[in-house]
N, C-alpha and C positions, 0 to 999 in steps of 0.2 A: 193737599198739595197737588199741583198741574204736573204734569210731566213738559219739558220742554220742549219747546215748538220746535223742529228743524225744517230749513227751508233747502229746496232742491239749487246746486249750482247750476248753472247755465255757461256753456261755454262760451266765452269771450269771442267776438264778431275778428276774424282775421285782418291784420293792419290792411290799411290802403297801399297799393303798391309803388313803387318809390317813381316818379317822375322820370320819364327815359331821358336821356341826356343829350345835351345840344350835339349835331352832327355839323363837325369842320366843312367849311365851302367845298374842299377837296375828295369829298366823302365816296367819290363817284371811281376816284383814282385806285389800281390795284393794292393792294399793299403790298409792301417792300418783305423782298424777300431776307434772310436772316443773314451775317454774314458768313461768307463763303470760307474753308476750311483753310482754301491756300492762300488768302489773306491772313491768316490767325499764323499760319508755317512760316509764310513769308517767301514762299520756294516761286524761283525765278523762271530756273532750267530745270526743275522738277528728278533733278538726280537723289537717290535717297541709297543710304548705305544697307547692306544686305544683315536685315533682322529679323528675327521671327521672335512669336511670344516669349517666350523663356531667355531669352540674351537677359544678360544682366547689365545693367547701367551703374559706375561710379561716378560723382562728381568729382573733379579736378582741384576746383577752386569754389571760391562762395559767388553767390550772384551780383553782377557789375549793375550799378544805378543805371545805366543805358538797360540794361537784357530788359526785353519785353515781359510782360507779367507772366505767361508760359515760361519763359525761359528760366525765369528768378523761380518758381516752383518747380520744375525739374530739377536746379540744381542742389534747392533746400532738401527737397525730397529723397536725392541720393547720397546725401552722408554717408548712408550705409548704402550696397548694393541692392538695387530692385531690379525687377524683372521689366519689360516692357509693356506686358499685360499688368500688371500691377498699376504701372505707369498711367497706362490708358485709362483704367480703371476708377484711379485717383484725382484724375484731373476732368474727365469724363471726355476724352475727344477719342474718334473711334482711330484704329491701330494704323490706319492709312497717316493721320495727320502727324500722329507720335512719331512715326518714323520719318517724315520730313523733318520734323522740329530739333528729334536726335540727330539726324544728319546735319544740319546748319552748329548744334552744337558740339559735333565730333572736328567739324570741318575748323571751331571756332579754339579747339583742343581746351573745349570745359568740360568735356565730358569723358570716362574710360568703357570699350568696352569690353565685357569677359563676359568667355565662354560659360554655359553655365555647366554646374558642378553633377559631373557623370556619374551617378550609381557604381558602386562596384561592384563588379559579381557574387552572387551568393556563394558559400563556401560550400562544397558538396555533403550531400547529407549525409552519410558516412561517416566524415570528418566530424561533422557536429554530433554524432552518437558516440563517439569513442571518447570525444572531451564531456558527453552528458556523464556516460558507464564510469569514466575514470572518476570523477568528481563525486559522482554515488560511492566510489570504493571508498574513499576519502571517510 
């Protein structure tokens, strides 16, 4: 009995590369730049209400078939309180346009806004040794 032949693979010759693509008559023209953020805001007079990351956003009411697509997600979005960093975060537009967009929807009374929620001071540590000691006597 032969032992069986084995023949060497060879790797396979790399495909041919895909045919580059017809280039438009206009090909020569800059390309257009992306749209502009106060386009997306909408802001006329550029007034924007006084917000930093942490304010918290409620929605009012649900979103109007008019509200532009931003708009109608802001307002889905705030069911419950979010923050404006969160905001930014979720819709991906940086905190500059968030806060024109919130200001047109404060200005539009769809939106509420509140303070956000202050820590309160620790209790002195004292105080929490004598409720540990007494709890131990227990």
């Amino acid at each position: 009995m032969t032992p069986p032949q084995r023949k060497r693979r060879e790797p396979k010759p790399p495909p041919p590369p895909p045919p580059p693509a017809p280039k438009p008559a206009d090909a020569e023209a800059e390309p257009k730049n992306p749209e502009r953020l106060y386009t997306v805001a909408g802001s006329e007079d550029g007034a924007r209400a006084e917000l930093d990351l942490v304010t918290l956003i409620v929605a009012r009411d649900a979103p109007q078939p008019a509200a532009s697509p931003e708009q109608a997600a802001v307002l889905r979005l705030c069911a419950n309180p979010l923050s404006v960093a969160e905001l930014s975060a979720y819709l991906n537009l940086p905190f500059s346009a968030m806060t024109v967009l919130i200001t047109e929807l404060i200005t539009a009374e769809l939106v509420q806004v509140r303070a956000p929620v202050v820590r309160q001071v620790v209790p002195d540590r004292s105080l929490l040794e004598a409720v540990m000691h007494g709890l131990q006597r227990l």
